[in-house]
GUDO-200093 format. One record per residue: residue number from 1; x, y, z of N, C-alpha, C in turn; residue in one letter. Coordinates in Angstrom, 2 decimals. Example, Ala and Ser with C-alpha at 12.3 -4.5 7.8 and 13.67 -1.06 7.14 Angstrom:
BEGIN
+-----+---------+---------+---------+---------+---------+---------+---------+---------+---------+---+
!   k !    n.xx !    n.yy !    n.zz !   ca.xx !   ca.yy !   ca.zz !    c.xx !    c.yy !    c.zz ! r !
+-----+---------+---------+---------+---------+---------+---------+---------+---------+---------+---+
!   1 !   13.19 !   -5.69 !    7.80 !   12.30 !   -4.50 !    7.80 !   13.20 !   -3.30 !    7.80 ! A !
!   2 !   12.85 !   -2.25 !    7.08 !   13.67 !   -1.06 !    7.14 !   12.90 !    0.03 !    7.87 ! S !
+-----+---------+---------+---------+---------+---------+---------+---------+---------+---------+---+
END
This chain:
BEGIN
+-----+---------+---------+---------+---------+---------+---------+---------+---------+---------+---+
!   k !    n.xx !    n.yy !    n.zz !   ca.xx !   ca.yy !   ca.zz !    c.xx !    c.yy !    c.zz ! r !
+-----+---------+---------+---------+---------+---------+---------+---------+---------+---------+---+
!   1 !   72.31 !  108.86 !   91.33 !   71.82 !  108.37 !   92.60 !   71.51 !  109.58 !   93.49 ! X !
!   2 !   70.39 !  109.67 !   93.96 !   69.96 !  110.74 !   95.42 !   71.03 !  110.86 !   96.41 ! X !
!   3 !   71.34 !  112.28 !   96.39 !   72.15 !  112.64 !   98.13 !   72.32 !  111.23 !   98.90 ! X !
!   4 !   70.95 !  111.46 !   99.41 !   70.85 !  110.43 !  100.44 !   70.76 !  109.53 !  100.34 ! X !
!   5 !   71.07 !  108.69 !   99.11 !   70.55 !  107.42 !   98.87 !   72.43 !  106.64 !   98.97 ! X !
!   6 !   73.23 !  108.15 !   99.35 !   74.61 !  107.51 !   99.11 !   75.57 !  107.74 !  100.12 ! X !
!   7 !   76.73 !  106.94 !  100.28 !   77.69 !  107.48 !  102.01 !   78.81 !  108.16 !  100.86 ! X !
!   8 !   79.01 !  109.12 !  101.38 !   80.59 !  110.05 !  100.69 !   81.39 !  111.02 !  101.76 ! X !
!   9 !   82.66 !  110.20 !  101.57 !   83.57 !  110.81 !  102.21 !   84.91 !  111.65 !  101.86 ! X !
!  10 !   85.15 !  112.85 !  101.83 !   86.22 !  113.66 !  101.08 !   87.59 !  112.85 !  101.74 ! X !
!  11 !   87.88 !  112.77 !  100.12 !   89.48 !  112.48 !  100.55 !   90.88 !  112.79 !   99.62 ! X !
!  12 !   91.94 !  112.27 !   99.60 !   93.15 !  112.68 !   98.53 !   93.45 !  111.63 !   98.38 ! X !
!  13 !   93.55 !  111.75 !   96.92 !   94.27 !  110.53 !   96.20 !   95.94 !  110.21 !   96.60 ! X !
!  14 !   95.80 !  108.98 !   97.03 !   97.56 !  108.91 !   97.51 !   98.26 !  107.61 !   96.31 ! X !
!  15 !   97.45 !  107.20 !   95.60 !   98.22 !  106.56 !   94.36 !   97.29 !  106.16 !   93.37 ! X !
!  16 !   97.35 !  106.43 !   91.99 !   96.58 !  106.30 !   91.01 !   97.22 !  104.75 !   89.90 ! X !
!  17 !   96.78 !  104.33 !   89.50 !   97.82 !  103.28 !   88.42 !   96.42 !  102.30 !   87.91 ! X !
!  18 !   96.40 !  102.17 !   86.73 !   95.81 !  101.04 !   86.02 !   94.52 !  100.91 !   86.42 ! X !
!  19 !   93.55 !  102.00 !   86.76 !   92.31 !  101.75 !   87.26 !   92.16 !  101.40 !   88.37 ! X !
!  20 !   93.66 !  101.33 !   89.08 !   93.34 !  101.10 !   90.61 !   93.65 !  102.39 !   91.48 ! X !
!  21 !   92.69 !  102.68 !   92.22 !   92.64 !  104.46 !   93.04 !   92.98 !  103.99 !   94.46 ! X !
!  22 !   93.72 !  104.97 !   94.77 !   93.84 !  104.35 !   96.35 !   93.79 !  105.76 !   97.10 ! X !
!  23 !   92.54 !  106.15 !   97.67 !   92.64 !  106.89 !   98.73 !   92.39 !  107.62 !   99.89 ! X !
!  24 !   92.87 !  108.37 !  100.61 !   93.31 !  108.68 !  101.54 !   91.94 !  109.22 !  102.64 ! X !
!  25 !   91.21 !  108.87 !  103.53 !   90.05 !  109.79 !  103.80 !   90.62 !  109.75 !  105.35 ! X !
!  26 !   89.75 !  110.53 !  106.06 !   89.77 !  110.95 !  107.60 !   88.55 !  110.55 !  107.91 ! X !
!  27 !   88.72 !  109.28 !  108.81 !   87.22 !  108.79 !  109.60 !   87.20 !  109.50 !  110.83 ! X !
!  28 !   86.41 !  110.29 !  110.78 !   86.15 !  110.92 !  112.36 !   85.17 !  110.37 !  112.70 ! X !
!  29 !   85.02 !  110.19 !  114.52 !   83.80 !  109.79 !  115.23 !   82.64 !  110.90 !  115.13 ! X !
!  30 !   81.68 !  111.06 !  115.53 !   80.78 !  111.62 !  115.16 !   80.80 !  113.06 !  116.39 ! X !
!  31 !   81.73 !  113.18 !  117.21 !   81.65 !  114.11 !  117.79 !   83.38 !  115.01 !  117.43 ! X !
!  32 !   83.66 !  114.26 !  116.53 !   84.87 !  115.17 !  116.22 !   85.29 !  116.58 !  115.53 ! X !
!  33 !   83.54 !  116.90 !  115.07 !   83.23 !  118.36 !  114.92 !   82.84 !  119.35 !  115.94 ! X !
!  34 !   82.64 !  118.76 !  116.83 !   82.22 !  119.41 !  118.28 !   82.86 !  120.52 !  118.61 ! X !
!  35 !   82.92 !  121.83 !  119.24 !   83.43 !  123.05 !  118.93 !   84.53 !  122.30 !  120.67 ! X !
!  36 !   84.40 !  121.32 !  121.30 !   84.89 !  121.56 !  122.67 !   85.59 !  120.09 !  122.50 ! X !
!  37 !   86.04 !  119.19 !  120.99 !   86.80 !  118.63 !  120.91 !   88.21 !  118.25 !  121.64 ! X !
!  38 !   88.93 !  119.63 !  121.81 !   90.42 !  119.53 !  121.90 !   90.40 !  119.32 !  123.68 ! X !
!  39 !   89.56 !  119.50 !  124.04 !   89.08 !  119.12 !  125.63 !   88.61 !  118.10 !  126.11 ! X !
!  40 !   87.85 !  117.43 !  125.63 !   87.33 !  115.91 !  125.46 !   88.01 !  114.54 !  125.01 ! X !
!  41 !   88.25 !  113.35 !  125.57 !   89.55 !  112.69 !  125.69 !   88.57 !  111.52 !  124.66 ! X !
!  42 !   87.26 !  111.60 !  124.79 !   86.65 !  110.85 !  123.42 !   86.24 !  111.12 !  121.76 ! X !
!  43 !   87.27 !  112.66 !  121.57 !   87.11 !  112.73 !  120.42 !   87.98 !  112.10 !  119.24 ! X !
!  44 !   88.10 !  111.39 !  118.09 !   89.13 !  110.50 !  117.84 !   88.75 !  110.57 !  116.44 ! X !
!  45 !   90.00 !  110.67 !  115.13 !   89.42 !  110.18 !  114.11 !   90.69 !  109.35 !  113.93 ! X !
!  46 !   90.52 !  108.64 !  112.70 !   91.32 !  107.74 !  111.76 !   91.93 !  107.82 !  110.31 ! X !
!  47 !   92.89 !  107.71 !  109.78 !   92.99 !  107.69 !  108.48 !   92.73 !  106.29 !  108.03 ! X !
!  48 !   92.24 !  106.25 !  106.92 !   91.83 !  104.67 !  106.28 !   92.29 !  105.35 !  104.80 ! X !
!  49 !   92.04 !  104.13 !  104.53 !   92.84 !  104.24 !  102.87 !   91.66 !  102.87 !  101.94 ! X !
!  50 !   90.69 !  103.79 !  100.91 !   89.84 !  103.01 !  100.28 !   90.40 !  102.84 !   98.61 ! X !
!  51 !   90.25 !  101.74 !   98.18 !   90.66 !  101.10 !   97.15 !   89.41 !  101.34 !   96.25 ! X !
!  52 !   89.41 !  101.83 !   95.04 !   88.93 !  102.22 !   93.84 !   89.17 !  101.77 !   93.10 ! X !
!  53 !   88.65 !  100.49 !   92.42 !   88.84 !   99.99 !   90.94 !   88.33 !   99.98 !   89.84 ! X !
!  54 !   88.57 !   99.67 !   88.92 !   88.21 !   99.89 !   87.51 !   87.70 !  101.29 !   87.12 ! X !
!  55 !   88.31 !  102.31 !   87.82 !   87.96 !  103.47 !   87.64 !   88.86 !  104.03 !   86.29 ! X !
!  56 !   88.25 !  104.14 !   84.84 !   89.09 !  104.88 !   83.79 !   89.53 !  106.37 !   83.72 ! X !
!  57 !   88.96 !  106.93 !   84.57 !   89.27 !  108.21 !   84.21 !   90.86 !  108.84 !   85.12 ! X !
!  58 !   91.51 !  109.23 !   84.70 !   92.84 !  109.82 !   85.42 !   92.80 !  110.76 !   86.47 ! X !
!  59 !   93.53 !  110.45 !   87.44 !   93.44 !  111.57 !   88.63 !   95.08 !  111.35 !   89.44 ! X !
!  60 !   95.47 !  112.34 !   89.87 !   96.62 !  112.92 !   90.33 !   96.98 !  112.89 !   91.43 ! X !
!  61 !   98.07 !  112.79 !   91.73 !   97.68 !  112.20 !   93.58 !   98.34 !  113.37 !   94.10 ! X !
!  62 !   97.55 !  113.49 !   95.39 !   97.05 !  114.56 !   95.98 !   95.86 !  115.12 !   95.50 ! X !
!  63 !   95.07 !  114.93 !   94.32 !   93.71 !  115.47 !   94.05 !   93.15 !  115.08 !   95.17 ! X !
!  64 !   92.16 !  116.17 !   95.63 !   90.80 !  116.46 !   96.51 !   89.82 !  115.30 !   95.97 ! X !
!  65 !   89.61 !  114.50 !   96.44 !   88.24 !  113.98 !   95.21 !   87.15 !  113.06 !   96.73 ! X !
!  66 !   86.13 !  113.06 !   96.19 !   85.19 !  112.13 !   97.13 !   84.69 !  111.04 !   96.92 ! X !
!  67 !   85.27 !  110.18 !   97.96 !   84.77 !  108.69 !   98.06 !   83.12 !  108.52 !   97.95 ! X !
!  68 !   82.50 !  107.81 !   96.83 !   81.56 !  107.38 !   97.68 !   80.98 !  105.71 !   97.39 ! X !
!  69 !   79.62 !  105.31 !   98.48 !   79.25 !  104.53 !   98.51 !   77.95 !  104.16 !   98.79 ! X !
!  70 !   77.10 !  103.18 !   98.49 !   75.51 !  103.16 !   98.07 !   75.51 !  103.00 !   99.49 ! X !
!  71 !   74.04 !  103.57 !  100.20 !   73.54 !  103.15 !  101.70 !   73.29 !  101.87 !  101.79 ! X !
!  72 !   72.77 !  101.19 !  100.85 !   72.33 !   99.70 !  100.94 !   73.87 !   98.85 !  101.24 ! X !
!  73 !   75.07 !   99.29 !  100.54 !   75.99 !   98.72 !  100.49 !   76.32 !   98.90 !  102.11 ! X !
!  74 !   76.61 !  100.27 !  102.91 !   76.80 !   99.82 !  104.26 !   75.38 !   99.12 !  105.16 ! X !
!  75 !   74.16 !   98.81 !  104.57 !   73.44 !   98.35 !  105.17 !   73.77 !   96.89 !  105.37 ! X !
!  76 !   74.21 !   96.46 !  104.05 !   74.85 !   94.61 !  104.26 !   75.79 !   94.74 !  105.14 ! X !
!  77 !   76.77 !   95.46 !  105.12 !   78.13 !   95.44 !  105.47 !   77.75 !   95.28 !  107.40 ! X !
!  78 !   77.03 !   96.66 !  107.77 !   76.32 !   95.90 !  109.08 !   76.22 !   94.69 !  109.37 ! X !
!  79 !   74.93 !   94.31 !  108.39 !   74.18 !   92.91 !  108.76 !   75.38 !   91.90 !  108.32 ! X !
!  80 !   76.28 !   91.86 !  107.69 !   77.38 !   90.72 !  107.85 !   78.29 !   90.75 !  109.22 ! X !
!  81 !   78.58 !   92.17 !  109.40 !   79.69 !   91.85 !  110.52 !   78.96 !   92.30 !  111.94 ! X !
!  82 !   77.85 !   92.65 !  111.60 !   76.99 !   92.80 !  113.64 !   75.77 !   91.50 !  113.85 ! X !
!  83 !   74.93 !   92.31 !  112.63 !   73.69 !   91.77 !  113.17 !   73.50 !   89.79 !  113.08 ! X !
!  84 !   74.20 !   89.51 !  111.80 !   74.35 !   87.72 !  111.61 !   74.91 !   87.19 !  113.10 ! X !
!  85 !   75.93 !   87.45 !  113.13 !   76.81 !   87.37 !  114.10 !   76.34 !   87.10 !  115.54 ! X !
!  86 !   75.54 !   88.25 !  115.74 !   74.61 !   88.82 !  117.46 !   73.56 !   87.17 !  117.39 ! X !
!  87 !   72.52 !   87.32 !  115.67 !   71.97 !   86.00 !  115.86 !   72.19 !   84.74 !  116.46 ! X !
!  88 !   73.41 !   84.31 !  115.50 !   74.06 !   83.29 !  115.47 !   74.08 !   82.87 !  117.37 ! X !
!  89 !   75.17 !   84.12 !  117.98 !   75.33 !   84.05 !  119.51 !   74.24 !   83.66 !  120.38 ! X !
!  90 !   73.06 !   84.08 !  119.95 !   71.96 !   84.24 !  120.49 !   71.84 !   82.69 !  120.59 ! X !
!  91 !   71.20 !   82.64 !  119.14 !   70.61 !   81.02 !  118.60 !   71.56 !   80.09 !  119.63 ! X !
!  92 !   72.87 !   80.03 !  119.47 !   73.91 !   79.13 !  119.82 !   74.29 !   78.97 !  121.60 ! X !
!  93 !   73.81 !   80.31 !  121.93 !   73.65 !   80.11 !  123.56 !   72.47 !   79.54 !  124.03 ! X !
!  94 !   71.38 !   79.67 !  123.26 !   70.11 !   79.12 !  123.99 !   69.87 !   77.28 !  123.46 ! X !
!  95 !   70.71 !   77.24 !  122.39 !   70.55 !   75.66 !  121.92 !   71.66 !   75.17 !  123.09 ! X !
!  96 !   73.16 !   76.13 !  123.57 !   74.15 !   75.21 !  124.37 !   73.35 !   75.02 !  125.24 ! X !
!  97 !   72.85 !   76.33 !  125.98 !   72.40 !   76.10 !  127.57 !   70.93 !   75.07 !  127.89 ! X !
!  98 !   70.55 !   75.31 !  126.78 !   68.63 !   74.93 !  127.08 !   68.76 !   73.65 !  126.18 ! X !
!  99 !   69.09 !   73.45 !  124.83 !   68.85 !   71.68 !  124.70 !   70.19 !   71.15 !  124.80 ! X !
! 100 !   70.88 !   71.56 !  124.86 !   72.33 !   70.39 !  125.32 !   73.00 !   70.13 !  126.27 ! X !
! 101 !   72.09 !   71.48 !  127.13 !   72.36 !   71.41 !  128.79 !   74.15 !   71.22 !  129.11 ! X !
! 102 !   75.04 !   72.49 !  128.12 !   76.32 !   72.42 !  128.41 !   75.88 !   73.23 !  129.84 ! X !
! 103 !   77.41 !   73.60 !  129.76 !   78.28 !   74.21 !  131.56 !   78.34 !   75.64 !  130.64 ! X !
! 104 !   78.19 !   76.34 !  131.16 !   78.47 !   78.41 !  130.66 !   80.22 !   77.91 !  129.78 ! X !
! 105 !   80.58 !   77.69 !  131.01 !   82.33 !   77.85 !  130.06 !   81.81 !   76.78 !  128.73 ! X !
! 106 !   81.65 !   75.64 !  128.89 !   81.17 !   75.12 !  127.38 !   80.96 !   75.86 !  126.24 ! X !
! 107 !   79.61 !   76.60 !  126.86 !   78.91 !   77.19 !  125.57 !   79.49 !   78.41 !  125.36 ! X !
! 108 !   80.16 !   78.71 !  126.17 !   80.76 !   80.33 !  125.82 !   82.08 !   79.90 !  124.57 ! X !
! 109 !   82.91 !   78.69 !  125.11 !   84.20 !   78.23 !  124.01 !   83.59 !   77.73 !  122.91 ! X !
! 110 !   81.92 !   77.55 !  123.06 !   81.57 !   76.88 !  121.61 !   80.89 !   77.90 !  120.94 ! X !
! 111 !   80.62 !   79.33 !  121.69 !   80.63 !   80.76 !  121.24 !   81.57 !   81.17 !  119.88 ! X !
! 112 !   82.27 !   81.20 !  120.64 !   84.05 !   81.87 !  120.34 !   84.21 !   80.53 !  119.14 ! X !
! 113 !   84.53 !   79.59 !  119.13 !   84.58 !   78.79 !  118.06 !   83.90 !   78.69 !  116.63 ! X !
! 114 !   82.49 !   78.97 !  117.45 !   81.35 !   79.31 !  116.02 !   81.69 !   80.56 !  115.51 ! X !
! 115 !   81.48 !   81.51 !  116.26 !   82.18 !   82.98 !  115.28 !   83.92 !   83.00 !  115.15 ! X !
! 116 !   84.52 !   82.20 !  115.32 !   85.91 !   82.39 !  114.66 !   85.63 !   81.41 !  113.32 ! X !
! 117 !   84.76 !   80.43 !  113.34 !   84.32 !   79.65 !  111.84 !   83.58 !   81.18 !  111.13 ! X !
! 118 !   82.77 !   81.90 !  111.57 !   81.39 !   82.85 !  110.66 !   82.55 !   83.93 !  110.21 ! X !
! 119 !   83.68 !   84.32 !  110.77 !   84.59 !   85.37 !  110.18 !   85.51 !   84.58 !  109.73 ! X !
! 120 !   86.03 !   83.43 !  109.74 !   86.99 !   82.63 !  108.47 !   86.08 !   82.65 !  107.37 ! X !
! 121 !   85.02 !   82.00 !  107.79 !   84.14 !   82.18 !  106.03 !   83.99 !   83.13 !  105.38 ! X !
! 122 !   83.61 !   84.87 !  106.12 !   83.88 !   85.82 !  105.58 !   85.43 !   85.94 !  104.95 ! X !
! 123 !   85.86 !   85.67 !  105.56 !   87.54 !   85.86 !  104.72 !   87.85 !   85.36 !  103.63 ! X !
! 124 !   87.19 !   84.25 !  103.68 !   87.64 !   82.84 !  102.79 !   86.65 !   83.47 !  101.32 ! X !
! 125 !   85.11 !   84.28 !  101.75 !   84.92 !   84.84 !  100.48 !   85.11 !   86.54 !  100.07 ! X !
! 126 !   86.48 !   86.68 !  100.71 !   86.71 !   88.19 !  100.42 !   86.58 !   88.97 !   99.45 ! X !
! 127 !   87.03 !   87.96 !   98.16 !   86.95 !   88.55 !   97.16 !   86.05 !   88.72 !   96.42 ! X !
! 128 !   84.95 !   87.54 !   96.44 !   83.66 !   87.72 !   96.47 !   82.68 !   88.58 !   96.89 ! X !
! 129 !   82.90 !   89.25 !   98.04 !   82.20 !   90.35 !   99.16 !   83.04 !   91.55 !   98.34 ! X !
! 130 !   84.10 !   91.78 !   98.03 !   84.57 !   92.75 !   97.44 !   83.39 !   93.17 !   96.27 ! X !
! 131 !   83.73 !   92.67 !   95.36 !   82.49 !   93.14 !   93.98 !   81.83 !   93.67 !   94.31 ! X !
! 132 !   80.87 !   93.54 !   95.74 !   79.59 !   93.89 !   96.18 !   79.77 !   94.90 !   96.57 ! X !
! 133 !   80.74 !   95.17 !   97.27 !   81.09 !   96.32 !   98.12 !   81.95 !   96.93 !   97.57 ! X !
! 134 !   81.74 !   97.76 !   96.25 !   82.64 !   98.74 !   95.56 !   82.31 !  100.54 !   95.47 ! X !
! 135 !   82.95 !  100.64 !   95.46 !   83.36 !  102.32 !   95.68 !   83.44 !  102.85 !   94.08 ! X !
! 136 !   83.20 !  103.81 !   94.31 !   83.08 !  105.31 !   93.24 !   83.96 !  106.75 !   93.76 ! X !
! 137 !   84.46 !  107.46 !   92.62 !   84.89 !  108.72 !   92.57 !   84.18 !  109.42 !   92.14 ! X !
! 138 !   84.04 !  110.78 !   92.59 !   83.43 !  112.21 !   92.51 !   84.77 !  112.93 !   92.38 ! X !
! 139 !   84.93 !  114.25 !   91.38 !   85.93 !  114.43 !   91.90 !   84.99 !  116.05 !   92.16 ! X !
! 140 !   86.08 !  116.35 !   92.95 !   85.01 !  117.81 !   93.93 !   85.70 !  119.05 !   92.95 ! X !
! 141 !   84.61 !  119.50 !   92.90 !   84.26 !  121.04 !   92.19 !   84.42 !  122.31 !   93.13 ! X !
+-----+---------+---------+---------+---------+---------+---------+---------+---------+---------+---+
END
């Protein structure tokens, strides 16, 4: 696959077993390379911990190795958890307010109701959305 055709993030393996990889990366915000970081109260990263499966080949924990992942794969991942979502709000405020002629508080609790149904359904097919959204090892040279 092309450079760019892929997201990769360096990280350490923090447990290896049975084809299942589990590890360790540093999500930084995008200004957390900034030379004037340690001064700035919005610089921030994260540790996350990515799951690697059916990976056969053996690796050692604490190995250096790099996460990666297809661009298309965070392109869905967007459009499931922003852009559907923003629609949906959209669609669902202009059908409360304009053909059902609710009250704001109405349509705002029938907001909040519709997207607490659009992220149960995501949940409900987690494991399903998993397959799609799988990860690869590099290990770094």
């Amino acid at each position: 696959m092309p450079k760019n055709e892929k997201i990769s993030h360096s990280g350490i393996v923090e447990s290896a077993e049975n084809g299942h990889i589990r590890v360790k990366i540093l999500q930084a915000s995008a200004c957390s390379s900034c030379q004037a970081k340690a001064m700035c109260a919005s610089a921030e990263s994260k540790e996350k911990i990515i799951d690697v499966w059916n990976d056969p080949r053996s690796y050692t924990l604490g190995e250096e190795v790099t996460v990666c992942g297809s661009m298309s794969m965070g392109r869905n991942a967007v459009v499931l958890a922003f852009v559907i979502p923003l629609v949906l709000m959209v669609l669902w405020l202009v059908a409360a307010l304009q053909l059902l002629s609710l009250s704001e508080t109405w349509a705002v609790l029938g907001l909040l109701v519709l997207l607490g149904i659009y992220y149960a359904v995501l949940s409900a097919f987690r494991e399903r959305l998993s397959r799609s959204f799988s990860f690869w090892i590099e290990r770094n040279d």
